[in-house]
Steps between C-alpha positions, in 0.01 A plus 500: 500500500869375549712469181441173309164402669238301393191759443266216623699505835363852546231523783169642403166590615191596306172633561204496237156622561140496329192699599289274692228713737602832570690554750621168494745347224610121432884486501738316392820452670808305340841435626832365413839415630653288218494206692119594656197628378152567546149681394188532669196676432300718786246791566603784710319889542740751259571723844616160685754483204594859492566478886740161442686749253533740707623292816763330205627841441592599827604155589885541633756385756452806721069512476230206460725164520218302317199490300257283464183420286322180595184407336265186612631197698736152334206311686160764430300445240661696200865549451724706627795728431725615761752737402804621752798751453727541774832543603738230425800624664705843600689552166238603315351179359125437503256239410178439359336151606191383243281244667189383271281257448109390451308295698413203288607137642693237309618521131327887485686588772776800434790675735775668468719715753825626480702835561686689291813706630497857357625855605304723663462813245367195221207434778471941539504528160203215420318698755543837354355333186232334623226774575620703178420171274142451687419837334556375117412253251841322517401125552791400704803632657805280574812620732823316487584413844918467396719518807881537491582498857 
């Protein structure tokens, strides 16, 4: 973080989890740019997570250019969370675009999508976290997703 910024400027993501039916969890992911955020709440197999950590921490300029988990459909029946990091350009900059929503209609109806710009070794080092944290009781684990570039 940059000399004289706002802490609440500082992107974020978090994870938390709850034992739901083994080997399935419910999740909860949560987001924040300062100016955007976002949670939203979703079941996925413990290995499926382990294997997005693991494609996080080898995520790089030179190897996989993008990763991407996308669960159910903005017009299916339940709600969906699509979740992209990827290259944003050659100097090292990356990004990590949150797109969320259920599928109620009218005033119950929730979205939210936005990217956050980050550097590379805060979306290797989420990663590198990610499959360690599965393996304890810690209820949540949040990266800051800072960028100075």
């Amino acid at each position: 973080m940059s000399e004289g910024a706002n802490p609440l400027d500082v992107p974020w993501i978090e994870l938390a989890k709850w034992p739901y039916a083994d080997p399935v969890l419910h999740f909860r992911v949560r987001a924040a740019d300062g100016g955007w955020a976002a949670e939203h709440e979703f079941y996925l197999d413990r290995d499926e997570m382990a294997e997005l950590g693991r494609r996080l921490e080898v995520f790089s300029l030179a190897g996989a250019g993008e990763v991407i988990l996308s669960l159910g459909e903005r017009r299916g029946g339940g709600g969906w969370l699509h979740l992209r990091v990827w290259v944003a350009d050659s100097s090292g900059r990356a990004a990590l675009t949150l797109d969320v929503g259920n599928a109620e209609s009218g005033a119950d109806r929730r979205e939210a999508s936005f990217t956050i710009r980050c550097d590379v070794a805060a979306l290797n080092s989420l990663g590198a976290r990610l499959p360690r944290w599965l393996d304890t009781d810690a209820p949540a684990l949040r990266v800051e997703l800072a960028s100075d570039l």
